[in-house]
ZADO-527230 format. One line per 8 residues: number of its first residue (from 1); for each residue x, y, z of C-alpha. Coordinates in nm, 2 decimals, decimal comma. Layout:
NUM) X Y Z; ...
// end
This chain:
1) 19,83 12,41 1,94; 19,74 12,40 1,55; 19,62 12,05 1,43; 19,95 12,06 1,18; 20,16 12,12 1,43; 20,01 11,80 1,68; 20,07 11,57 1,36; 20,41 11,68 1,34
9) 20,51 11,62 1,66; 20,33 11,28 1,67; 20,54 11,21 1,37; 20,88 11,28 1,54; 20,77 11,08 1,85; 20,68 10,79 1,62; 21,00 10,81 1,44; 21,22 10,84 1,80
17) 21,02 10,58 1,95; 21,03 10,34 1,62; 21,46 10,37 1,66; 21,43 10,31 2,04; 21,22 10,00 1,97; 21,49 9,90 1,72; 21,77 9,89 1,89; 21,56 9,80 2,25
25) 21,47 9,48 2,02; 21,82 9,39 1,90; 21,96 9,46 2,24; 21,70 9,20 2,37; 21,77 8,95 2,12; 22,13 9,01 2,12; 22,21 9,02 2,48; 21,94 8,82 2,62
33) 21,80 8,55 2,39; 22,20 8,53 2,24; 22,03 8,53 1,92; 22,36 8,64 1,73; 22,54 8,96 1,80; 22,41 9,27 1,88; 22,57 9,46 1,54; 22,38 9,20 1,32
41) 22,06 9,19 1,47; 22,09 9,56 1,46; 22,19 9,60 1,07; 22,11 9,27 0,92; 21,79 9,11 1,08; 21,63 8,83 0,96; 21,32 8,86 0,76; 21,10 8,71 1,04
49) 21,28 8,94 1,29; 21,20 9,19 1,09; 20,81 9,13 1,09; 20,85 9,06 1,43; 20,98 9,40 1,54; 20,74 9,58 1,29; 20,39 9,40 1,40; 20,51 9,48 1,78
57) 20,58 9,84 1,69; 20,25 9,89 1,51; 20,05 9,74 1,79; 20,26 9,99 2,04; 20,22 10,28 1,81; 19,88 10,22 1,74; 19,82 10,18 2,07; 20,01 10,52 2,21
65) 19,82 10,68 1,91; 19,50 10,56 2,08; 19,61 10,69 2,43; 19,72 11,03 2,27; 19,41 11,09 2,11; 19,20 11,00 2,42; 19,41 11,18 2,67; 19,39 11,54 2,39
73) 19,04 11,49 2,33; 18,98 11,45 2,74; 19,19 11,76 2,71; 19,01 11,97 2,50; 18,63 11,85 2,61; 18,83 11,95 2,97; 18,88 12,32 2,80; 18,57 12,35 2,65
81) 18,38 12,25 2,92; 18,57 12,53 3,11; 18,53 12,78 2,85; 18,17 12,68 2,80; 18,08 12,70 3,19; 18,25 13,05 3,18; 18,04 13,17 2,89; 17,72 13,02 3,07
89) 17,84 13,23 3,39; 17,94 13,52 3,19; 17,56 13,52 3,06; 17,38 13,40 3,33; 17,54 13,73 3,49; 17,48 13,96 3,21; 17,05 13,78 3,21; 16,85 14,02 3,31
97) 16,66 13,77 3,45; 16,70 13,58 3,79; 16,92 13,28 3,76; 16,93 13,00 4,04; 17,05 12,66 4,04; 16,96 12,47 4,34; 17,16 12,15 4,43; 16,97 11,81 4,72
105) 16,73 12,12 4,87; 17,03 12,45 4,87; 17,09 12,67 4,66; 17,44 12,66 4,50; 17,45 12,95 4,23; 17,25 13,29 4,18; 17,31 13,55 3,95; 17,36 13,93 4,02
113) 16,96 13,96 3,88; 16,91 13,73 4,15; 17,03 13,90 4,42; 16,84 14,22 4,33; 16,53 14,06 4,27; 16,56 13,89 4,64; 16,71 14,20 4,78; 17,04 14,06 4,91
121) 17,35 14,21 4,92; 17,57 13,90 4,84; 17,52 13,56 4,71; 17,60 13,44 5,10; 17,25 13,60 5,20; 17,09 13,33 4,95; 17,31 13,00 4,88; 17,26 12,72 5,12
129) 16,88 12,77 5,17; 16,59 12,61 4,97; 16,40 12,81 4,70; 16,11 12,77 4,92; 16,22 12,98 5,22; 16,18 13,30 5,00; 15,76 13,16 4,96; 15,49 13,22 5,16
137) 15,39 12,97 5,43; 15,10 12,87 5,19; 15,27 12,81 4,92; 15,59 12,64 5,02; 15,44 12,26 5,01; 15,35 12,32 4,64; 15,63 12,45 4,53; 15,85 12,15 4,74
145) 15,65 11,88 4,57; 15,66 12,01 4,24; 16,03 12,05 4,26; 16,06 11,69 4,38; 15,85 11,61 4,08; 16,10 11,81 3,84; 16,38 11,57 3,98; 16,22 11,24 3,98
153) 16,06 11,30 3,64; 16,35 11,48 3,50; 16,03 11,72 3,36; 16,04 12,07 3,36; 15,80 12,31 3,49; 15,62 12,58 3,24; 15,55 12,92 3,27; 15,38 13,03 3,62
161) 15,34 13,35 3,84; 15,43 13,33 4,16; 15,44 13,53 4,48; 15,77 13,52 4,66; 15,93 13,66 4,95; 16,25 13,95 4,95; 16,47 13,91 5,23; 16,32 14,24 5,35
169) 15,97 14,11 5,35; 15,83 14,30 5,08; 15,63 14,08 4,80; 15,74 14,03 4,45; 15,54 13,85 4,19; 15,76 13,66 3,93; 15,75 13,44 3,64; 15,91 13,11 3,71
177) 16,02 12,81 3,49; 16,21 12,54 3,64; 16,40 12,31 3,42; 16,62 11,98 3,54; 17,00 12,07 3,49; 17,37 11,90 3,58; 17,55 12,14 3,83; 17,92 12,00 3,88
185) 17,82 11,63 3,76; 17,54 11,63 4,02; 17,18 11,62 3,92; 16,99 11,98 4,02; 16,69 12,27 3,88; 16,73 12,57 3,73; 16,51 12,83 3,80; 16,48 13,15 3,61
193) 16,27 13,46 3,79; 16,13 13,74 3,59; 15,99 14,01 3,83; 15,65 14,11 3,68; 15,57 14,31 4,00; 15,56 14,67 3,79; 15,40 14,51 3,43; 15,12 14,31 3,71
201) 15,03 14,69 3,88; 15,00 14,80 3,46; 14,81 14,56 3,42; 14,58 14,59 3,74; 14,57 14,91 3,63; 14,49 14,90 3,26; 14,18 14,65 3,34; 14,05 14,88 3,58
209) 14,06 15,11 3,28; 13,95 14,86 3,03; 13,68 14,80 3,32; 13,56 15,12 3,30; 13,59 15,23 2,92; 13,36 14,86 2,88; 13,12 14,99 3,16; 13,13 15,36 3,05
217) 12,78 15,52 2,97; 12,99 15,68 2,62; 13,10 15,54 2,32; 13,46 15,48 2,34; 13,63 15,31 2,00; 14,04 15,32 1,87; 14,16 15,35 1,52; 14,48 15,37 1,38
225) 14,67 15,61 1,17; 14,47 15,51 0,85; 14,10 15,54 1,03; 14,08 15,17 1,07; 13,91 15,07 1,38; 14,09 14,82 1,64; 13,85 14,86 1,94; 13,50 14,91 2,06
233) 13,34 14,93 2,37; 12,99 14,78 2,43; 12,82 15,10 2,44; 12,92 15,16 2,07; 12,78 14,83 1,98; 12,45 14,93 2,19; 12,44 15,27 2,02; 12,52 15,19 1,65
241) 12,38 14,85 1,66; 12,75 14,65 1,52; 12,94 14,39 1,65; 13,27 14,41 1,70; 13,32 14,13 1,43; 13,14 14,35 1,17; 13,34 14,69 1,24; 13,72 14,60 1,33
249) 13,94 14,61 1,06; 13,71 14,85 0,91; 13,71 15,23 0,79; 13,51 15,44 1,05; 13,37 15,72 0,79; 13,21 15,39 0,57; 13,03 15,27 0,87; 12,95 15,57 1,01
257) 12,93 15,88 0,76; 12,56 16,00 0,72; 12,59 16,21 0,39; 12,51 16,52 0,63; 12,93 16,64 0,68; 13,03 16,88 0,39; 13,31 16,79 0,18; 13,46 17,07 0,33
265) 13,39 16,98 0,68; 13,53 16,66 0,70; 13,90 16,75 0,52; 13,90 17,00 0,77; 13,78 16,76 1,04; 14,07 16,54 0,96; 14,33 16,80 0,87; 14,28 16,90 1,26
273) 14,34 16,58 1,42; 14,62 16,49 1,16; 14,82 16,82 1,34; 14,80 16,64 1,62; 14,55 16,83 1,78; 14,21 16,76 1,97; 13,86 16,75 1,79; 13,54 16,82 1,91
281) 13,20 16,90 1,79; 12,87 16,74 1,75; 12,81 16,52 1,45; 12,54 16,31 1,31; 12,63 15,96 1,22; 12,41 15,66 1,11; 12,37 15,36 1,24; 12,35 15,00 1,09
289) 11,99 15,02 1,08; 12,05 15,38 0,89; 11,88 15,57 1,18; 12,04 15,87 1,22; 12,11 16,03 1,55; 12,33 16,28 1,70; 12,64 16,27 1,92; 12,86 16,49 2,05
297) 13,21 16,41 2,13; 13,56 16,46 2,03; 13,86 16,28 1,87; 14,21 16,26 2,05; 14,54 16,16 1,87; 14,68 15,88 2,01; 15,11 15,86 2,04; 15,37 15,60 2,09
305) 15,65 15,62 2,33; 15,82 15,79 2,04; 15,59 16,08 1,97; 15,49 15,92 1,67; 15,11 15,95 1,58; 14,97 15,53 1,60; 14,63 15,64 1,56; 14,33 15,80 1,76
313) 14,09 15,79 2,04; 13,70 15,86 1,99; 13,48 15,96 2,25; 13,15 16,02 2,22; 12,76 16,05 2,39; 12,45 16,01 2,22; 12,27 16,33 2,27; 11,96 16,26 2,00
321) 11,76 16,24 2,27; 11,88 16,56 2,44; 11,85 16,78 2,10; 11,51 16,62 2,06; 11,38 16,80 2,41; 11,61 17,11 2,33; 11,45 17,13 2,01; 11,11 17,07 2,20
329) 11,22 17,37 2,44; 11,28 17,59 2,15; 10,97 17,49 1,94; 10,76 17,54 2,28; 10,91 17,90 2,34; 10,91 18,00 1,97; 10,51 17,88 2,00; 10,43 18,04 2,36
337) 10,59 18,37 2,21; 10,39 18,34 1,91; 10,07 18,31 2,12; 10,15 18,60 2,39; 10,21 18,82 2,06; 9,88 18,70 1,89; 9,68 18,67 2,25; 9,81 19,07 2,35
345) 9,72 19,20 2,00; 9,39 19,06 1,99; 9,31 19,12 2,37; 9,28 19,52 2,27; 8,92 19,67 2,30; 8,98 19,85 1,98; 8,79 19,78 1,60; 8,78 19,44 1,51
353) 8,92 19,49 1,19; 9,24 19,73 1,31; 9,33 19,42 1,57; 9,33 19,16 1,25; 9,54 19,40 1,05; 9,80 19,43 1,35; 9,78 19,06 1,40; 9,86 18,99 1,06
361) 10,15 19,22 1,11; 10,26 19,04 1,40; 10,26 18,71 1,27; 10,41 18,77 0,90; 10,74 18,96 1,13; 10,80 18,63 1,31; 11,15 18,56 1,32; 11,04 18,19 1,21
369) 10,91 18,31 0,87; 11,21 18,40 0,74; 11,10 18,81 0,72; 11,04 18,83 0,33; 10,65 18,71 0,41; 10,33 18,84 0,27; 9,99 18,77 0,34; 9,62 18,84 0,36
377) 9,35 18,82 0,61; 9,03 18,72 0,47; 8,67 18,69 0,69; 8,36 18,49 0,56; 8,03 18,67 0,50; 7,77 18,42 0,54; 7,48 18,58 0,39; 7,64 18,69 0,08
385) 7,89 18,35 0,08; 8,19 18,57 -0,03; 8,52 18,68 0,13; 8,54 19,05 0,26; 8,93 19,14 0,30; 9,01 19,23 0,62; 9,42 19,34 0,59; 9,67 19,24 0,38
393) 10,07 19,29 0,41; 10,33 19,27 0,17; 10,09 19,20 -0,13; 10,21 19,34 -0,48; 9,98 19,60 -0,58; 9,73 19,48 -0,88; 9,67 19,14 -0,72; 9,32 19,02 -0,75
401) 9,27 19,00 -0,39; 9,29 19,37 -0,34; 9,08 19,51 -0,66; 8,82 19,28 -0,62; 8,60 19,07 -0,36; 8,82 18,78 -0,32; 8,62 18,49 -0,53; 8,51 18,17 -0,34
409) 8,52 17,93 -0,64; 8,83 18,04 -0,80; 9,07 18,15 -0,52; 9,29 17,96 -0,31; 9,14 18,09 0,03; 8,79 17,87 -0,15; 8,96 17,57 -0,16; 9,06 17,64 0,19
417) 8,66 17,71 0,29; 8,57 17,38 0,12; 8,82 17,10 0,23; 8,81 17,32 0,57; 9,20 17,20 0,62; 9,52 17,37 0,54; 9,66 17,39 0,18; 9,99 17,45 0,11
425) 10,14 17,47 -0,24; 10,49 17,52 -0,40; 10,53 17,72 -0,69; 10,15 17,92 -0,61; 10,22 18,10 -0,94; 10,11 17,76 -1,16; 9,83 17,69 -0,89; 9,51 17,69 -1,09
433) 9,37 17,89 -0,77; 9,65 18,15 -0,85; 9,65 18,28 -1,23; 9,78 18,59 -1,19; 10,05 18,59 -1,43; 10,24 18,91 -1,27; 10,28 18,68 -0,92; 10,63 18,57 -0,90
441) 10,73 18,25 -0,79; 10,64 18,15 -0,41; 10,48 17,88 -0,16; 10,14 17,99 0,01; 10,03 17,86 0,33; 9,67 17,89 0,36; 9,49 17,82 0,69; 9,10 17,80 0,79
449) 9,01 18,07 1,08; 8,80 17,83 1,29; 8,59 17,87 1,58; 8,33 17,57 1,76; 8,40 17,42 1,40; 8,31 17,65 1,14; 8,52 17,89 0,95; 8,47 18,19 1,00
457) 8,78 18,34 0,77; 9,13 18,21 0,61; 9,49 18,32 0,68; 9,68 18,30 0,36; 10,08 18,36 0,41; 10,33 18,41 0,14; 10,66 18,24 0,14; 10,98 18,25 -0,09
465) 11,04 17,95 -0,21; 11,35 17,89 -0,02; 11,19 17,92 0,33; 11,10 17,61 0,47; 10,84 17,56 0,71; 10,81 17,23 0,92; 10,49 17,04 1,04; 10,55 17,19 1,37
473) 10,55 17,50 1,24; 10,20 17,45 1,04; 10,05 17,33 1,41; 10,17 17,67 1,59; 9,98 17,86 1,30; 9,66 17,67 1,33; 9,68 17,73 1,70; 9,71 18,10 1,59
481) 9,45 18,07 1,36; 9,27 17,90 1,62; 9,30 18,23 1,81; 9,21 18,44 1,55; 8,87 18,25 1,53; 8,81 18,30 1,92; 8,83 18,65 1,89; 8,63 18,66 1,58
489) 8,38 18,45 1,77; 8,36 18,68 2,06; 8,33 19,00 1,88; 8,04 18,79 1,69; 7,90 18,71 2,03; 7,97 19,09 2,17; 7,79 19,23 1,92; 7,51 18,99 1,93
497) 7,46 18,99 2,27; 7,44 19,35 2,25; 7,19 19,32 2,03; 7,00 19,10 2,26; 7,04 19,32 2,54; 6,86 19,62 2,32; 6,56 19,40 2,23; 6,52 19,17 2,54
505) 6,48 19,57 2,68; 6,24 19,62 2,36; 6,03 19,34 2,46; 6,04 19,44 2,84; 5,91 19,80 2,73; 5,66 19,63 2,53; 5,54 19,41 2,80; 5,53 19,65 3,02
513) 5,36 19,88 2,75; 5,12 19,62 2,61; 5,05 19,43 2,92; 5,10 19,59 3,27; 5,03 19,95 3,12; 4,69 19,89 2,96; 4,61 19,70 3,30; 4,68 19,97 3,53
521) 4,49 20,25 3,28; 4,19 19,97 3,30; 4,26 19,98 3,69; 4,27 20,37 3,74; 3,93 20,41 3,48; 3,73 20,13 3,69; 3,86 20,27 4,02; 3,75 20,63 3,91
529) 3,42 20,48 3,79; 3,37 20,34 4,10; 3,41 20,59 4,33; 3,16 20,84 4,10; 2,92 20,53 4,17; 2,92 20,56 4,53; 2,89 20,92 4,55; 2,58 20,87 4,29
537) 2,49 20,61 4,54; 2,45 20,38 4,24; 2,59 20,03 4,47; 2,52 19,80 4,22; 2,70 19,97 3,96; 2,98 20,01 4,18; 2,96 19,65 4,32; 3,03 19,52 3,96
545) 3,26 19,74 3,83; 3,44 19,66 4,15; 3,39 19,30 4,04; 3,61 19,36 3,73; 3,84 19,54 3,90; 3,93 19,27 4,11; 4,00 19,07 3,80; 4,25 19,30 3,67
553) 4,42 19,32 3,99; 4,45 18,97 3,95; 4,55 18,94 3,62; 4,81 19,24 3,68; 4,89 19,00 3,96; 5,00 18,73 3,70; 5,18 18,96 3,44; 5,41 19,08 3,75
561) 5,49 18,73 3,90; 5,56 18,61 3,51; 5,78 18,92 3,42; 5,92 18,84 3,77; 5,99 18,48 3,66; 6,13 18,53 3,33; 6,37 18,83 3,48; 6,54 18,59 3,75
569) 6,56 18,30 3,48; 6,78 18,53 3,25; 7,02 18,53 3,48; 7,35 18,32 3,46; 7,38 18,33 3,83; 7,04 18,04 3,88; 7,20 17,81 3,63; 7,48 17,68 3,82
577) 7,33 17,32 3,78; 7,21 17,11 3,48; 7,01 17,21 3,18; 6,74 16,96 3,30; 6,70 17,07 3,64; 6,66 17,45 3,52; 6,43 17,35 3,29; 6,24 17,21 3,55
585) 6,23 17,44 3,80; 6,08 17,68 3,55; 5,81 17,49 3,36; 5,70 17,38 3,75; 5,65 17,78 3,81; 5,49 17,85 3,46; 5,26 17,60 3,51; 5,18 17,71 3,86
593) 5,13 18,11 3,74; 4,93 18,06 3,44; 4,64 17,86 3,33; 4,85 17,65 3,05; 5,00 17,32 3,13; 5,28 17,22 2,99; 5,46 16,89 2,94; 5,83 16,90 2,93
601) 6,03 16,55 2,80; 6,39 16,51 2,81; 6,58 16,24 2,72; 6,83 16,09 2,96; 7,18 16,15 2,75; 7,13 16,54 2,79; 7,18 16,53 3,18; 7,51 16,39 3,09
609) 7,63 16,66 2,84; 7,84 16,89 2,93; 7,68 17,25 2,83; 7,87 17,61 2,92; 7,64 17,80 3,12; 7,60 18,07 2,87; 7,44 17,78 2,62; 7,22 17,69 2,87
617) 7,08 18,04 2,96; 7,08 18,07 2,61; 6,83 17,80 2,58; 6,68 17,83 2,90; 6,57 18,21 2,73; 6,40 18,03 2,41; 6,16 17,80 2,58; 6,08 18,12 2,86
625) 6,03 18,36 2,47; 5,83 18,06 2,31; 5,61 18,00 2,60; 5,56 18,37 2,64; 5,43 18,43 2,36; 5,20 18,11 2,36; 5,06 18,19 2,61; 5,02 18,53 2,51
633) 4,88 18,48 2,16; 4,84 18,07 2,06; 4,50 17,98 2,25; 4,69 17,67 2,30; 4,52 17,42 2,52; 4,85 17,16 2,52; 5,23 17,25 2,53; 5,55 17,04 2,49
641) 5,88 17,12 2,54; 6,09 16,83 2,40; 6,48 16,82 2,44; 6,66 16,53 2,23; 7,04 16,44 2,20; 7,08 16,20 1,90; 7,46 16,13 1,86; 7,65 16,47 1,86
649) 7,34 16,68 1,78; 7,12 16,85 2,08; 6,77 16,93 1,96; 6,48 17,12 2,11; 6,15 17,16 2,02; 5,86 17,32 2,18; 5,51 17,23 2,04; 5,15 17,37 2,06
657) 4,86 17,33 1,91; 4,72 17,71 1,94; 4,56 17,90 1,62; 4,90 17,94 1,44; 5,02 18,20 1,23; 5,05 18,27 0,84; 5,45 18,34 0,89; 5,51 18,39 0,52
665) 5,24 18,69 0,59; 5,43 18,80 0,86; 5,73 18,83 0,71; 5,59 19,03 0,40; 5,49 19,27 0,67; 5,87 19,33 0,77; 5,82 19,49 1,03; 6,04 19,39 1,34
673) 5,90 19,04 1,56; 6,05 19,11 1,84; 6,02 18,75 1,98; 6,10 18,49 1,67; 6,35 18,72 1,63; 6,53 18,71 1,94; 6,49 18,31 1,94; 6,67 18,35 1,59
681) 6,95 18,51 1,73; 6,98 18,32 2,05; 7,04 18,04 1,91; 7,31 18,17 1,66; 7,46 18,28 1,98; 7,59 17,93 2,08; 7,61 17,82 1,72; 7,27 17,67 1,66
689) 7,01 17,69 1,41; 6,63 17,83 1,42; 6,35 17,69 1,23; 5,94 17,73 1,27; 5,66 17,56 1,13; 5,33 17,67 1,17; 5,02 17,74 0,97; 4,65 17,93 1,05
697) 4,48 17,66 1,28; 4,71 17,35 1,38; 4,94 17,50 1,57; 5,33 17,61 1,59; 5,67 17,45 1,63; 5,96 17,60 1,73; 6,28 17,34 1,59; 6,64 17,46 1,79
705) 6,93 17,27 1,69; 7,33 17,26 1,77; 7,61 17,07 1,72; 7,77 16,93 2,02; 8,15 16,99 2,08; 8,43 16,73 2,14; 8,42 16,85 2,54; 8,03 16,84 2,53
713) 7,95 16,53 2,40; 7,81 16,21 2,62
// end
């Protein structure tokens, strides 16, 4: 009923009880206290009847007013109550979430939600029984005392997960708040269930992942839409060298762009993933500490439920290390390629000059170099100190090089000969070592040809300017260089050794000629003398010439054991042990077959050097030549052979103090000395030097000396 229409009615009551009091007074007065007649205390009261009758009604009125408006208000707090507990049931049964209400240890209300998340069928399955029946044995005691604790303290109970029980048996993990609450006037809890069973297997599930994306070996990191970043694992923190603090919230291509992805390369990088499709590649990116390194990897576009792009997932390896030892691989190839191709072109028995003009070839067609190379091949006469071209390729016609004797002094290959290092320029045309004003703009690379440390040539290649070359690169062409100069070496040594051969045979004819020959003619004349004093019967003439005979024989004897000697000591085959002990064995035997002593002193470093054996036959074959022909032709009465190592130098030195020689006489002679000459030579052999010093009457000294190499030193 409207609130006008309640006033209204209380207004018609008031006036209908208001008459009844009226004429219930008069009647009363009237009929009762005979206070005049019922007519006139009905129409004409007195004034003090009047305010009797009125205070009385008032007080009534005022007092069923009261009463009226208590009993309607009961009333309406009565409705609204009602209404009120309809709408909490009509939502409690609409929550998603479990509802209970549990009344002195039963339950007395559950919700449909309720009965689903316990797996009963009706609300009889559940009402009546404790909310710790549907707990594990474990856990029911806690749960009972703090539920006690809720009633007594009139305290609710936060948030919590807990395990229950369905009536089936299966486990359920919940949420659970528990809040005091008035169930039909009596004091009870409410408890309110939300089954996280499926979000607690997520999330079980997502930290395994988040597990193994923070263990992962790769770099793992999200962005969203705008290239912001919102994760990192701790690999990318390892890798990069940031934080998570320093890179969240921050653009990925600021942090991690190194310079080195074309304009063009990263629109299209990002016009890719923006179509929503999957990126991968290998990238170089920079690290806080701008190192760069390599990674390979791939960006994935990351969606909502919706389909809607939220951002994208980066996945990627550091592979610096790997490119590093692929790069390795490939230089290593590239190098042993470059080496079989240079090693078979210069193992050919052919003209040493043909082989360096094919290996020039070779090496200027390297894949390496690009293909528009150029370059000469230059070897170093030492007697005349000037360049003698060997082969050239791609050369423009009218250089320098090829109309004249390339010059020392004022050529690039000189300044090559005399810092003995590589020289490369840029721009050779403005090179003061290259003034040829018709050369067009290019880089030379000029190399020493090396071999036991001197040059014996240079390698000059021509480059466009464009063609870069890297410091690996320079170290596979000084190997090749390094080649070059062993095969120039050995030709050198081929041909010298042939030479040897043809005058080590000269002087073995001569011996034989000079020595052994006039010694058996002597032999044969005395013999035939001999026997033409017998038949003369002359005895004493035969006994004497016999004599003499005899002393030929001898000294024949000598020659023949000596030529023995010096024939097995050439040999590489007796030199299998140290420089000293060969050296000792033979002095020991020249001093026991001739009449001259000699004194041999060797300091104790050169036992420890490490000598090839065709440097020590080469040696061995000086002293046997020099104390040949001292014994031979000096008169010496004392001989030394002294061998020294100071540092990285071996000296020898053989001294006697014989008649001597004019040797600037000698040499005006020229005619061929078969023996200084073959000491000369024998000691260029293994890259040493011969000196003499001698004069008519105080002796001669022979002066050997070579430079040790890194393997041979002490």
């Amino acid at each position: 009923m409207k609130l006008a229409d309640r006033k209204i009615k209380f207004l018609l009551i008031a006036v209908f009880w208001g008459i009844f009091f009226w004429i219930f007074e008069s009647g009363v007065m009237a009929f009762f206290l005979h206070s005049r007649t019922f007519r006139e205390q009905l129409l004409t009261p007195t004034s003090h009847e009047i305010w009797q009758r009125l205070l009385v009604f008032a007080f009534t009125l005022g007092f069923a007013s009261y009463a009226y408006t208590t009993m309607l208000r009961r009333k309406q707090a009565a409705i609204a109550l009602s209404e009120s507990e309809e709408k909490y049931r009509h939502l409690v049964e609409l929550s998603p979430d479990a509802i209970l209400v549990q009344c002195k240890e039963s339950i007395v209300f559950i919700n449909s939600a309720g009965l689903k998340l316990f797996g009963a069928d009706s609300s009889d399955q559940i009402i009546g029984k404790p909310i710790w029946n549907f707990l594990r044995s474990e856990d029911q005691e806690i749960i009972q005392e703090r539920l006690q604790r809720v009633n007594a303290t009139q305290n609710g109970i936060p948030l919590i997960e807990q395990n229950f029980i369905r009536l089936d048996g299966s486990p359920v993990v919940v949420e659970i708040s528990v809040a005091p609450f008035i169930y039909d006037g009596k004091p009870a809890i409410q408890a309110i269930f939300r089954d996280i069973t499926k979000r607690k297997q997520a999330e079980e599930e997502l930290g395994k992942l988040r597990k193994a994306v923070e263990r992962s070996g790769e770099i793992i990191f999200l962005t969203d839409r705008e290239g912001l970043i919102t994760y990192i694992n701790p690999e990318f923190s390892k890798v990069y060298g940031y934080s998570a603090e320093e890179v969240i919230n921050k653009v990925t291509p600021r942090i991690l762009k190194s310079g080195m992805l074309s304009p063009q390369d990263y629109e299209a990088f990002w016009q890719t993933i923006l179509d929503n499709q999957v990126v991968k590649g290998i990238w170089v990116n920079k690290c806080k500490d701008d190192k760069m390194i390599d990674v390979e990897g791939s960006a994935n576009p990351v969606f909502d439920e919706s389909g809607e792009l939220v951002g994208f997932l980066a996945i990627q390896r550091d592979i610096t290390e790997r490119r590093r030892a692929e790069e390795n691989i490939e230089q290593r190839n590239k190098e042993l390629a470059t080496l079989y191709t240079v090693a078979e072109i210069l193992g050919r028995t052919r003209d040493l000059d043909e082989i360096l003009d094919d290996t020039l070839g070779a090496i200027l067609e390297l894949d390496w170099l690009g293909g528009d190379t150029g370059g000469t091949l230059c070897l170093l006469d030492p007697a005349k100190q000037n360049f003698r071209l060997v082969a050239h390729r791609g050369v423009p016609l009218g250089h320098p090089c090829l109309t004249d004797t390339p010059d020392v002094e004022g050529c690039l290959c000189g300044l090559v000969l005399r810092e003995g290092d590589v020289v490369i320029t840029d721009g050779a045309e403005n090179d003061i070592h290259q003034e040829w004003s018709q050369l067009e703009s290019h880089s030379d690379i000029c190399l020493p040809i090396k071999a036991y440390g001197d040059v014996l040539g240079i390698l000059s290649i021509r480059l466009p300017l464009s063609q870069e070359v890297s410091d690996s690169d320079i170290e596979l062409l000084k190997s090749v260089t390094d080649q070059i100069g062993l095969a120039i070496k050995n030709s050198q040594l081929c041909q010298l050794n042939q030479q040897i051969t043809l005058i080590e045979r000269g002087r073995i004819a001569r011996e034989l000629h000079d020595n052994m020959g006039q010694l058996l003619g002597y032999v044969n004349t005395k013999a035939m003398a001999i026997r033409l004093f017998i038949e003369k019967d002359q005895m004493t003439n035969a006994r004497e010439n016999l004599l003499q005979l005899e002393e030929a024989a001898q000294g024949l004897s000598v020659d023949v054991r000596k030529a023995i000697l010096d024939l097995k000591t050439s040999g590489s085959g007796n030199l299998s042990g140290s420089l000293l002990d060969s050296l000792n064995d033979y002095v020991s035997q020249f001093n026991r077959l001739s009449n001259l002593y000699v004194n041999l002193e060797v300091c104790p470093e050169v036992d420890e050097i490490e000598l090839n054996t065709e440097t020590k036959l080469q040696i061995l074959r000086i002293v046997q030549e020099a104390l040949s022909n001292i014994r031979k032709h000096a008169k010496a009465t004392k001989v030394s052979v002294i061998l020294d190592c100071d540092e990285d130098i071996l000296d020898l030195k053989i001294v006697d103090n014989g008649c001597g020689f004019d040797l600037e006489a000698i040499e005006a002679e020229n005619l061929p000395r078969f023996g200084l000459g073959s000491m000369r030579e024998r000691a260029a052999s293994i890259g040493g030097t011969f000196r003499l010093e001698t004069s008519p009457g105080i002796g001669t000294t022979v002066f050997i000396s070579r430079r040790l190499g890194e393997k041979e030193r002490v």
